[in-house]
N, C-alpha and C positions, 0 to 999 in steps of 0.2 A: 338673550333670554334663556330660561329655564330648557326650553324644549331644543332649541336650539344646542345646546349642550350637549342634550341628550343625546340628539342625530349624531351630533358629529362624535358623541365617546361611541356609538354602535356602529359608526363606520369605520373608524380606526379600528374596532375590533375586529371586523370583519376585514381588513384589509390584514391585520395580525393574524387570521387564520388562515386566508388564504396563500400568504407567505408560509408559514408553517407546513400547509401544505403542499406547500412546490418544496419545500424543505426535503420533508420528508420524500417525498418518489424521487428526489435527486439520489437520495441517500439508501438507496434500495438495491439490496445486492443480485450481482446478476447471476442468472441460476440458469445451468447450463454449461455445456461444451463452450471453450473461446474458436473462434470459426477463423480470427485472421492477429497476427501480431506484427508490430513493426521492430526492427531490431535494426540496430548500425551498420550500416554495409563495412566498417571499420571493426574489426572486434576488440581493437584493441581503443577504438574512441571512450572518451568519457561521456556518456548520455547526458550529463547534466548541461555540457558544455555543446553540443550539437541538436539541441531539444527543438529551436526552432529553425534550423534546417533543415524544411522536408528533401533536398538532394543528399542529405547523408544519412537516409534511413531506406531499408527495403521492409515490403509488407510479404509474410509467408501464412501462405493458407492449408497448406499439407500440416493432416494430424500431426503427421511424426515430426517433421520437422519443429511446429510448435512445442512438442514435447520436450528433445532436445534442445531447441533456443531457453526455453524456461527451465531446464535442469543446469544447464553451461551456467546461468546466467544466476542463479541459488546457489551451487558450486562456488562460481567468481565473488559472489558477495557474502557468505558465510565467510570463505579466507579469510575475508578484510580484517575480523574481526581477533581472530590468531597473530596477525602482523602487529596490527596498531595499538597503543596502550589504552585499553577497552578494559572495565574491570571485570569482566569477567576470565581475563586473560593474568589476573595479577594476584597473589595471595591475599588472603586466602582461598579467593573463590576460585581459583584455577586447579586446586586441589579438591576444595569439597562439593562444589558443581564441574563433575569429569567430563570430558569429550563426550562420552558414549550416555551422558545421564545414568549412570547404574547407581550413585550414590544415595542414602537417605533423604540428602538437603535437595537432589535432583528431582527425588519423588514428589517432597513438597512442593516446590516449585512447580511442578507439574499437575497437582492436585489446584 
């Protein structure tokens, strides 16, 4: 029937928002100091590869030390991108977006 329709397009709706909703707060960036991270007890493992081994991971809860794990770790993965044939490594862009972004084309970019 008619009404019957009707129920069931208002519940699907309602089940469409309420999805959307859990959506969104999953998606909710967290604001704040990070209080603990986990880093490879290996520094030289690849995380992709040890992800779910919790025995090859340590948790570090010292500001500083978190500091240092996530500058090492920006450091190690910027490189990559110097090494590998990445186009921003390759002419022209290796010229007109410089290392240091001082260039025009780096400004844009940055705008």
């Amino acid at each position: 029937t008619e009404i019957a329709i009707i129920i069931t397009n208002i519940k699907k709706a309602e089940t469409i928002k309420r999805i959307f909703r859990k959506i969104r707060n999953l998606r909710k960036v967290q604001s704040g100091p990070i209080h603990q991270l986990k880093i490879p007890k290996d520094p030289t493992a690849n995380p992709k590869q040890i992800a779910n081994d919790p025995d090859k991971w340590t948790e570090i809860h010292d500001p500083t030390e978190i500091a240092k794990a996530t500058i090492a770790r920006n450091q190690k993965h910027f490189g990559q991108a110097e090494t590998e044939t990445t186009p921003m490594f390759i002419e022209p862009l290796k010229t007109s977006i410089d290392f240091k972004a001082t260039t025009l084309e780096s400004e844009c970019v940055l705008q």
